[in-house]
N, C-alpha and C positions, 0 to 999 in steps of 0.2 A: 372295428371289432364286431365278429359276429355277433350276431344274440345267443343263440347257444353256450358260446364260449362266455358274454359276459354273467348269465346266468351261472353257469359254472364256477365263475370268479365270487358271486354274489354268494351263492350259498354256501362257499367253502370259506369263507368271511365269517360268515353269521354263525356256522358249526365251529369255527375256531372260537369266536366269542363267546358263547354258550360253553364248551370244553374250558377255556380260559387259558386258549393260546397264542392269544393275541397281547403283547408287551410293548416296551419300546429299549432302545439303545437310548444313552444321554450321550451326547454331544457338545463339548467346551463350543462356547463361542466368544473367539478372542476380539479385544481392540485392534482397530487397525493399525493405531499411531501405537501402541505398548502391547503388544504382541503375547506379553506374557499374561495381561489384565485377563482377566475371564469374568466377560459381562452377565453371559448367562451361561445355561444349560439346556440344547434343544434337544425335546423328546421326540424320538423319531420311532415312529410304527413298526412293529415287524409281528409278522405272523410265523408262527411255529407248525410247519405241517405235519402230520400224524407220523410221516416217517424223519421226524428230528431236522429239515430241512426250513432252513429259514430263510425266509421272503419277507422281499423291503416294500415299504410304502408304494413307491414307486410301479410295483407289479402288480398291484390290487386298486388304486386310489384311481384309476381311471376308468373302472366298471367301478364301484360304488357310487362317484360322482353320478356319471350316467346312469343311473337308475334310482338313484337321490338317495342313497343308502349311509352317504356320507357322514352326515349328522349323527347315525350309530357309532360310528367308529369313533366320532369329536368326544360323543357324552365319554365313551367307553375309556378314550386317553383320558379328559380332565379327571375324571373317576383315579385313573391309577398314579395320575402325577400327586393328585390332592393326598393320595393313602402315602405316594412316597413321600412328602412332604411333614404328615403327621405323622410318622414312622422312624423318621431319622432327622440330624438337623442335616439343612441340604441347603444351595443358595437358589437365587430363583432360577425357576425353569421357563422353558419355554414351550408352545404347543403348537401347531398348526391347527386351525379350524378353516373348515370346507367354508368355499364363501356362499354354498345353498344357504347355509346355518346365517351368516352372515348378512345375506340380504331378505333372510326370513324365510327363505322357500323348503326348508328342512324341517325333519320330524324334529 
């Protein structure tokens, strides 16, 4: 990934955050052995682009990592699972966190 393009990627991130169009999808995560169990709910990132176009984790989370921006985006989910969580009853979720955050090297 070029640097231009990941700067691109980084500030259309940070402008989504700030607008407050960055959410996520929940996701069932079933048991293996009882298929129907649903052990949790994974929150999964998506970004809302100015023209109603929605982009997955997957298309942004590898220019944030690389430039350590990660950790924005970590506070920014637990923030909205915590508000869905006190907002309705829900069962638990789940998040991904950047392992910068994780081994400390994140804001």
């Amino acid at each position: 990934m070029i640097c231009d393009e990941l700067d691109d990627i980084v500030r259309t991130v940070l402008q989504a955050g700030q607008q407050r169009r960055i959410g996520f999808s929940v996701q069932q995560v079933n048991s293996v052995k009882a298929h129907h169990e649903v052990l949790y709910s994974e929150c999964l990132a998506r970004l809302v682009k100015v023209d109603g176009t929605v982009v997955t984790a997957s298309e942004f989370m590898p220019a944030l990592e690389a430039s350590r921006y990660a950790p924005n985006l970590d506070r920014h989910m637990l923030n909205l699972a915590v508000e869905l969580l006190s907002n309705k009853a829900s069962g638990p979720l789940g998040c991904n966190i950047s392992t910068l955050k994780m081994m400390g090297e994140g804001g």
